[in-house]
C-alpha positions, -999 to +999 in steps of 0.1 A: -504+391+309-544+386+314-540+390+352-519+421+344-548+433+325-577+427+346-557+446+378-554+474+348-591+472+344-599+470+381-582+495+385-592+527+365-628+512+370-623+521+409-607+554+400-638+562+380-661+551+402-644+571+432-649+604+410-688+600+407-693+585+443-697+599+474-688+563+490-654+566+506-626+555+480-613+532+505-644+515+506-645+513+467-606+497+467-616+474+490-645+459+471-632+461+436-603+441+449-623+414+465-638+410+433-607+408+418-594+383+438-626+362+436-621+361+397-586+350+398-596+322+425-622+314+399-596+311+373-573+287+396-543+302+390-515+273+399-474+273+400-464+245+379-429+234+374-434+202+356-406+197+332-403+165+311-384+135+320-351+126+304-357+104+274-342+069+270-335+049+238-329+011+239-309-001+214-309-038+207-285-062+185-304-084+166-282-094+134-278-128+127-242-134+138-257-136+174-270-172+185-310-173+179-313-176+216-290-148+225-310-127+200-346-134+219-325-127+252-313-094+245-347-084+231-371-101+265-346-081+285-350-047+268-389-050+269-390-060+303-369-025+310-387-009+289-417-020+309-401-006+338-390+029+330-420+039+308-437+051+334-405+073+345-401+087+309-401+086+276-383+055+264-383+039+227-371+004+218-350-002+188-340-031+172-311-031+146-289-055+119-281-047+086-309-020+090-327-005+119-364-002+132-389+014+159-409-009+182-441+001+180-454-015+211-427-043+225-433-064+197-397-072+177-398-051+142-390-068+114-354-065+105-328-075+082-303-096+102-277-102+078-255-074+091-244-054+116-248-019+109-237-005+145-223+031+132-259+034+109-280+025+141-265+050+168-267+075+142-307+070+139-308+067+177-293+096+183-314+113+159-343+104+182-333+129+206-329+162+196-328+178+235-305+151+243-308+120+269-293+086+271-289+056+244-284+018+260-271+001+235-271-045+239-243-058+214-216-082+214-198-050+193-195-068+165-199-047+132-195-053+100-196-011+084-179+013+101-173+015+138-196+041+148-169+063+167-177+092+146-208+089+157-205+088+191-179+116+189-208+144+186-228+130+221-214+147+248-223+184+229-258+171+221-267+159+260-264+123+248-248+097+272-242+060+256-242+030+278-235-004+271-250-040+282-223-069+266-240-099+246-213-123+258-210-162+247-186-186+242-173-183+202-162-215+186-160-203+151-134-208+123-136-194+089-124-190+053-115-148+055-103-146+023-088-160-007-061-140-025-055-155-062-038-129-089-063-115-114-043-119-140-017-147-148+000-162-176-004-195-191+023-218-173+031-188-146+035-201-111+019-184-088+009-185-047-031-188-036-032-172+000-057-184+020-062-168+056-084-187+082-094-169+113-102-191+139-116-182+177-100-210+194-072-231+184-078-265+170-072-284+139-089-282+108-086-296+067-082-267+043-087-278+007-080-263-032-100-266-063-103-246-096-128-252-119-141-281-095-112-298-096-090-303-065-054-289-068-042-292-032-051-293+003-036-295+042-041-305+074-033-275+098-027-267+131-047-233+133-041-209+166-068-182+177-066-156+153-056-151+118-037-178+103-020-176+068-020-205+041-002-209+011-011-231-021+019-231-053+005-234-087+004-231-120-014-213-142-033-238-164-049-228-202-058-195-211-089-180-203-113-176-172-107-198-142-128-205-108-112-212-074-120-221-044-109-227-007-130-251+016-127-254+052-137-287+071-139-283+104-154-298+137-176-283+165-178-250+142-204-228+155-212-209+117-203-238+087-218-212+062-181-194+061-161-220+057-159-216+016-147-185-005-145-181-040-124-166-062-112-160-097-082-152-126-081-149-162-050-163-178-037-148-209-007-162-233+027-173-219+049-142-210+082-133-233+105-117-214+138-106-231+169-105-216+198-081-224+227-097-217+265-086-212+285-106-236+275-139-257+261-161-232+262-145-204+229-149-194+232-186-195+228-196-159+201-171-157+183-185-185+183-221-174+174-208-135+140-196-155+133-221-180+135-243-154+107-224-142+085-225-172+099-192-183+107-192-220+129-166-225+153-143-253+184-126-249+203-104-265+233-080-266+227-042-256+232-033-295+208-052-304+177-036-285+156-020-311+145+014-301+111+011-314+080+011-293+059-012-312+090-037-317+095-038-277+055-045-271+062-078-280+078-081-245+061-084-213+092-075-189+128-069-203+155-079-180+183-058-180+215-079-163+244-062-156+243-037-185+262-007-184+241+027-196+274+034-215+261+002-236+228+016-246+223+051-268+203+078-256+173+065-277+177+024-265+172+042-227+141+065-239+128+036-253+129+013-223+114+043-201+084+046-224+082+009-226+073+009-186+053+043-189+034+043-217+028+005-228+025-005-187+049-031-196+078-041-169+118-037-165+141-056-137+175-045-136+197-070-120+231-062-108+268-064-110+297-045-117+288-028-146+250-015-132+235+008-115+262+040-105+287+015-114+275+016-151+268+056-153+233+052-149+232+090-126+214+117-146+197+086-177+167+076-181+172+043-168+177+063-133+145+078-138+131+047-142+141+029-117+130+029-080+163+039-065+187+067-071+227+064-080+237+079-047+250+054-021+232+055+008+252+078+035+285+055+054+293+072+092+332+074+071+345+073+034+368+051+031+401+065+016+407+054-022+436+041-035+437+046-074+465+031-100+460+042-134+484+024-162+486+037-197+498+026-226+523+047-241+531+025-276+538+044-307+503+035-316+491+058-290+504+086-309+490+110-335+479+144-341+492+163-314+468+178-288+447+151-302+456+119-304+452+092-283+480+098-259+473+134-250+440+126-238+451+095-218+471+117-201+444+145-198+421+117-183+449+108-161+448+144-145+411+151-146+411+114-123+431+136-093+412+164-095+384+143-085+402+122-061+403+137-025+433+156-003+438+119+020+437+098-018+463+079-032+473+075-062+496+060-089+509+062-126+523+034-142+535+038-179+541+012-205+554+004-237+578-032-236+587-012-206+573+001-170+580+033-159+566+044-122+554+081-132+540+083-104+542+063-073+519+057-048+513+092-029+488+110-015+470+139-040+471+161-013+467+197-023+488+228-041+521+219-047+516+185-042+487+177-067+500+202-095+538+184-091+518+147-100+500+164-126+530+178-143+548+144-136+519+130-158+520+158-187+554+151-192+554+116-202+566+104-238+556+079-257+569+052-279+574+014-278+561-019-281+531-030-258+534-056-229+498-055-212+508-084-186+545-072-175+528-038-167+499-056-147+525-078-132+538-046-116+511-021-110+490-045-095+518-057-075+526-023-064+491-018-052+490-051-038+516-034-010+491-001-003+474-001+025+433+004+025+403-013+021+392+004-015+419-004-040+413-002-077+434-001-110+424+016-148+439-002-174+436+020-209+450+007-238+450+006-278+469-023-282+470-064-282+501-080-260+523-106-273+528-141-258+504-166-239+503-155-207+482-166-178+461-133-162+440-154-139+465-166-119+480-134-117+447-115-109+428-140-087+451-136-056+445-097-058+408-104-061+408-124-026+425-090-016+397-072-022+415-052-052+400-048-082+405-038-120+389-020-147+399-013-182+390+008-211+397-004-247+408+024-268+394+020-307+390-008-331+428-025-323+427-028-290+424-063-279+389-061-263+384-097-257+417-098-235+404-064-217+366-074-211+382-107-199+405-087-172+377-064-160+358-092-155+383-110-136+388-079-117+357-071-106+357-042-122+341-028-156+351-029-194+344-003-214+351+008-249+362+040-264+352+041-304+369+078-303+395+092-283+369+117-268+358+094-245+389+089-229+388+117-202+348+105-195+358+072-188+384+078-167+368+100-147+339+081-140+364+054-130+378+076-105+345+091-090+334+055-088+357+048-065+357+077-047+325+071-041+326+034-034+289+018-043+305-015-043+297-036-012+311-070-007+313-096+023+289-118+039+254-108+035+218-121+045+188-109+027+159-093+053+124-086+044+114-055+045+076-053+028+054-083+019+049-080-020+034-104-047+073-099-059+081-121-033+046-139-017+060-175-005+096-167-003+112-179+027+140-161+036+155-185+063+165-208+036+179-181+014+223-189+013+239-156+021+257-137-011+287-118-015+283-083-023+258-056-041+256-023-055+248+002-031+220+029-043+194+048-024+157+040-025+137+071-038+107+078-017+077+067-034+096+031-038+084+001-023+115-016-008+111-054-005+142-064+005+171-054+023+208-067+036+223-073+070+236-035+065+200-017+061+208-013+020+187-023-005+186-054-023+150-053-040+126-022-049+098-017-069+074+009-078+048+016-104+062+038-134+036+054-151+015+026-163+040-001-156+063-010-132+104-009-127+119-031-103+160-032-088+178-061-078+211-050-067+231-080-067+238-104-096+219-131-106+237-161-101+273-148-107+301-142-086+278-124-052+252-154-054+266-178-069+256-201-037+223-191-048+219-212-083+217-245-060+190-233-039+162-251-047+138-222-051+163-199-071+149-200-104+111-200-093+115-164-067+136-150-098+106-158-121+082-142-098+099-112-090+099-109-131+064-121-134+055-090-109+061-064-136+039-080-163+012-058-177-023-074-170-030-098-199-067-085-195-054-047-196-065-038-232-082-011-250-114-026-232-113-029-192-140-044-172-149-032-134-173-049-112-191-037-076-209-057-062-244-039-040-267-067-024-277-095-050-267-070-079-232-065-101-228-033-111-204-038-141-181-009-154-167-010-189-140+018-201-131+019-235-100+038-247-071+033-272-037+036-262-035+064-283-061+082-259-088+077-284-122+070-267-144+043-283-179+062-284-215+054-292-204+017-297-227-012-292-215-033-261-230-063-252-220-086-219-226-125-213-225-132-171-222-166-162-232-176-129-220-200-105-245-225-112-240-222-150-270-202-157-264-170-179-275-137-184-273-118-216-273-079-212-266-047-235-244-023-214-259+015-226-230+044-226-229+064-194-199+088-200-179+093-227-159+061-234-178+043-204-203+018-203-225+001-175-251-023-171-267-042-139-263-076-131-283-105-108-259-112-084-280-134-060-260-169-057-228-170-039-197-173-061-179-165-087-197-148-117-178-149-148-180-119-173-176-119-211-179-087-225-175-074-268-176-042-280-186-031-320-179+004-332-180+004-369-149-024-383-132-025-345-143-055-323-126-057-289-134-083-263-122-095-228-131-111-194-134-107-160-153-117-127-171-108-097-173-123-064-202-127-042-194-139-011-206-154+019-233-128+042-208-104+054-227-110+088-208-143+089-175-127+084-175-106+119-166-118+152-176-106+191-157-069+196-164-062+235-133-038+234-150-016+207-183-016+227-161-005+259-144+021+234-180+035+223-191+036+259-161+052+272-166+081+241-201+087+247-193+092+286-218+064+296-215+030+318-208-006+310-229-033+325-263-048+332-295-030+327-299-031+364-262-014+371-270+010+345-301+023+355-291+044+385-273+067+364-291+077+337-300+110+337-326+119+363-361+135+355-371+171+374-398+163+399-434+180+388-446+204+423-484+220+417-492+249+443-527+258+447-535+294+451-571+298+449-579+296+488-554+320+493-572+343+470-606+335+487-597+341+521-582+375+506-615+385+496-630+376+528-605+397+549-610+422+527-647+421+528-643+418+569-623+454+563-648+476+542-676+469+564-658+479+591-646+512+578-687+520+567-699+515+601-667+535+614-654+514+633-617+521+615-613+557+611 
């Protein structure tokens, strides 16, 4: 713009000079623009195209996880690039761990080596170059935040090209990764400590056990390179706060500082678990299988749970063992629901023939409840059904007409083929002191055909003695001869039979035929110690009808039950399906194989544990509300596992699939939190009732015991409402114990928990060269030395200066050359 300017000026200057002139104008163009020309060769006017080299930042690992000699390696050969490309362009050296600095000069900033923040140091690198260039980065990959791919994600649109130059060396390192003891136990719980070595090479090495400085257990063991699991069984000893620990001693290890861990439990009162059992004692083998396994234990009948919330509190886990919902009012079932919900306390169902859509649980609360859903899991073909109902049609079936007993036996009878389908069979067997085939075995078929049975079975008459096992004798034989694989039999009756006469023998060979019976006790007369006796010699289910209303439901769940055919039986083999605390320790070669299960559907959110040889479920579990449910859908210790009671381990995996649903014995209207940052505890303490009733402006003071027995008394000031928080020294490795009271007016609560500082998270990372390739291959850079590198980063523009002020001289001259000639005429 100022040459523009001054050829401006020049130029109306030589217009005005022309006009008061008499010197030729040509003359006058030709010296003002020598002069011009002279003034911009004065100026030097050059052409410069010098643009700025492409910028390089060198990026060097210097945590503490790399060998000191590596570290000064790594760091020599960056300077000595350095050295070399500085006078190419700019370059910066960077040196990084757990934080990362700028080189001044090619001295090594101070940095803080314990950790490996790799994502944290490309980000600051990369910051470092807003117009974009290239990043070398010298690591062995190892990191111990995140791994930096988002980072490097954003390169290629910002002009920035990542390289990378390996930190290789031999790694001979083996080291306590963690140490996985419960929380929370009970005093005399058993319980699993998981210890998990990772080891670089393989080798052997002596892993060893103490709590509270006392050795519980240790093993020689064959480690292999990689991760390598370890399990300790114990015991929960006396209540309170306990400290464990897991030592490694090991040989030609290349970091010893990782080979202990710490960790920690509180252990609260001995569980009570109650048990709801069948009949009188029929929890019996159950019982002993988990006092043998320091369980101590209740049971009682389904009439006797109480329906009160703060009478089932008392209870850490109810066991509900082959109970029927028919067996429990509408209240019993709200009650146990709320009891998982809303206390956090646990239920286990465990099967059998009277449980899960067996026992009418569809549409209760306990299916809520539980973890799987009443519908059997989809078969590629229903099975056809054959059903023999046999009714007692005694004298003492009769009464009001339309309403007594007999008239809604039969009623049930023909609501049962309405729910049976067209390719069913079925049969009706009537009795007194006499049999009488009603109906004999046909198929329900459709139209004519199922309203002909129906009016065979509204015409029956009654009257009679009763004779309970001639008319089994029969109708079981009869059935015996159908064809099929689901066969079952309804036995309703109000009455007792005469005689001694001996069912087993004549029920146990239909049993090994796969056929089973059910029966249904009709009022307060009816022999219901004979009939619970035959449904459970049957297989089947016993159920009792205190009013004649309940005939038709019965039945008819009786027939849709096998219609629907939940009940599984053969040869089975239990599979894992999720690794669960439910089951931590179990090994499932030496598990016997069982007999049979209830087949139900896991609902979505369940965790499914384990499963059988035909992909149904045999365990779930899930957290309900603030407890947990759990299903177990074969019996426990009956007539499917009864192989299972002599296995060794029987009692102990039922005890700790129990013990799995406890509610945390340190779960109380006060709950402590710890997080630990550096050297310091940050600890968290909520305080609310169950009724939702937050415990403000209390006074809350916290005792922190260190590992080396020193202690720390702090007040914990209210943050939020119902929270509290207050900072602790967390400098020595270990576990910190933490006692903690609360005071608001008359209430006092108190509890304990811990905190674990561990070893410098800089010991627990290894060499990751496939994450370096990774990062390299995402910022769309090279892998190699520093020499191999080099040739493609980016190259600078060359810088080219052209001179023009001779040019602009010699114009000046020429033109001088020109004016004198055209004043001495010699151009024209």
């Amino acid at each position: 713009m100022i040459f523009l300017g001054l050829f401006l000026v020049i130029g109306l200057s030589g217009w005005w000079i022309a006009r008061k002139t008499t010197l030729d104008w040509r003359v006058v163009g030709l010296r003002l623009t020598s002069l011009a020309c002279i003034l911009l060769a004065l100026a030097l006017p050059r052409n410069q195209a010098n643009q700025q080299a492409s910028p390089l930042i060198l990026l060097v690992d210097q945590s503490a996880n790399l060998p000191s000699e590596l570290r000064d390696a790594a760091w020599n050969e960056a300077v000595r690039f350095y050295q070399q490309q500085i006078e190419q362009r700019p370059v910066r050296l960077l040196a990084f761990g757990a934080d990362v600095r700028v080189s001044q000069t090619d001295q090594r900033p101070a940095i803080d080596p314990n950790g490996s923040d790799l994502a944290g140091a490309l980000q600051f690198a990369s910051g470092l170059l807003p117009q974009g260039g290239d990043i070398i980065l010298l690591s062995d990959g190892a990191s111990t935040t995140t791994n930096g791919q988002n980072q490097v994600s954003t390169f290629a649109q910002r002009s920035i090209r990542l390289h990378g130059v390996p930190i290789s060396y031999p790694e001979t390192d083996i080291r306590v990764e963690s140490l996985l003891v419960p929380p929370a136990l009970r005093e005399g719980e058993r319980f699993s400590a998981d210890v998990v070595l990772y080891s670089s090479v393989d080798g052997q090495v002596r892993l060893e056990l103490s709590s509270d400085g006392v050795g519980l257990a240790g093993q020689t063991i064959n480690v292999e390179q990689g991760r390598n699991l370890v399990s300790f069984q114990s015991t929960a000893g006396a209540r309170g706060f306990h400290r464990f620990q897991a030592t490694l001693l090991a040989t030609n290890d290349q970091q010893p500082a990782n080979n202990q861990l710490d960790a920690w439990t509180v252990v609260g009162p001995p569980p009570r678990v109650l048990i709801i059992e069948r009949s009188p004692d029929s929890s019996a083998n159950l019982r002993d299988a988990l006092e043998a396994a320091n369980l101590v234990t209740e049971a009682l009948r389904p009439a006797a749970l109480p329906t009160s919330l703060s009478q089932l509190r008392v209870y850490d886990s109810i066991v509900l063992q082959d109970i029927s919902a028919n067996d429990l009012s509408l209240d019993q079932q709200l009650a146990l629901r709320e009891f998982v919900r809303s206390l956090g306390h646990g239920v286990v169902v465990l099967g059998g023939t009277n449980s899960y859509n067996l026992g009418s649980y569809a549409g209760t609360p306990l299916e809520e409840l539980l973890p799987v859903s009443m519908e059997p899991p989809p078969r590629r073909e229903r099975p056809t059904v054959t059903l023999l109902l046999i009714l007692d049609r005694s004298a003492s079936m009769l009464g009001e007409s339309g309403k007594d007993k007999f008239s809604l036996a039969k009623a049930a009878a023909i609501a049962a083929t309405d729910s049976l389908g067209a390719d069913d069979t079925i049969g009706v067997l009537a009795f007194d002191d006499t049999n009488d085939w009603t109906v004999t075995f046909t198929k329900v078929g459709q139209g004519v055909q199922l309203s002909e049975i129906q009016n065979n079975i509204a015409g029956l008459s009654a009257g009679g003695g009763t004779d309970i096992y001639a008319a089994l004798e029969v109708g079981m034989g009869g059935l015996a001869q159908q064809t099929g694989k689901v066969r079952h039999a309804v036995l309703l009756t109000d009455g007792r039979s005469g005689g001694e006469s001996s069912y087993e023998s004549l029920i146990a060979p239909l049993r090994a035929q796969g056929i089973t019976l059910s029966t249904i006790a009709i009022g307060g007369d009816a022999d219901t110690v004979l009939l619970e006796s035959l449904a459970k010699l049957g297989a089947g289910r016993y159920h009792f009808a205190s009013r004649p209303d309940d005939l038709p439901r019965l039945t008819l769940q009786e027939a849709e039950i096998a219609r629907e055919n939940p009940l599984t039986e053969g040869q089975f083999q239990a599979n894992l399906a999720t690794p669960h605390p439910a089951i931590r320790g179990l090994n499932l070669g030496e598990i016997p194989p069982f007999g049979g299960y209830v087949a139900v559907t896991p609902k979505p959110e369940a965790e499914q544990l384990l499963t059988t040889t035909e992909g149904d479920i045999l365990l779930a579990t899930w957290q309900y509300g603030l407890g947990r449910a759990t299903a177990f859908t074969s019996d426990s210790g009956e007539r499917w596992t009864a192989t299972w009671r002599p296995w060794p381990n029987w009692g102990n995996t039922l005890a700790q699939i129990i013990a799995a649903t406890y509610p945390n014995p340190a779960r109380g209207d006060l709950r402590v939190s710890s997080e630990l940052q550096q050297n310091q505890a940050i600890i968290t303490l909520d305080a609310q009732a169950e009724t939702g009733e937050l415990y403000d402006l209390a006074d809350v003071g916290l005792r922190v015991l260190a590992p080396n027995g020193s202690e720390q008394i702090l007040r914990a000031p209210q943050i939020a409402p119902g929270r509290y928080q207050a900072l602790a020294d967390a400098s020595q490795t270990g576990a910190y114990h933490i006692l903690a009271a609360l005071e608001q007016g008359p209430n006092r609560l108190e509890t304990q928990a811990g905190v674990i500082h561990p070893y410098n998270r800089e010991w627990a990372v290894s060499a990751n060269p496939a994450l370096l390739e990774q990062l390299v291959g995402l910022g769309q850079g090279q892998i190699g030395s520093l020499e191999q590198i080099a040739p493609s980063l980016q190259v600078a523009n060359q810088t080219s200066n052209t001179q023009w002020w001779p040019w602009l001289i010699a114009l000046a001259l020429g033109l001088w050359v020109v004016e004198i000639a055209i004043r001495r005429g010699v151009i024209r």
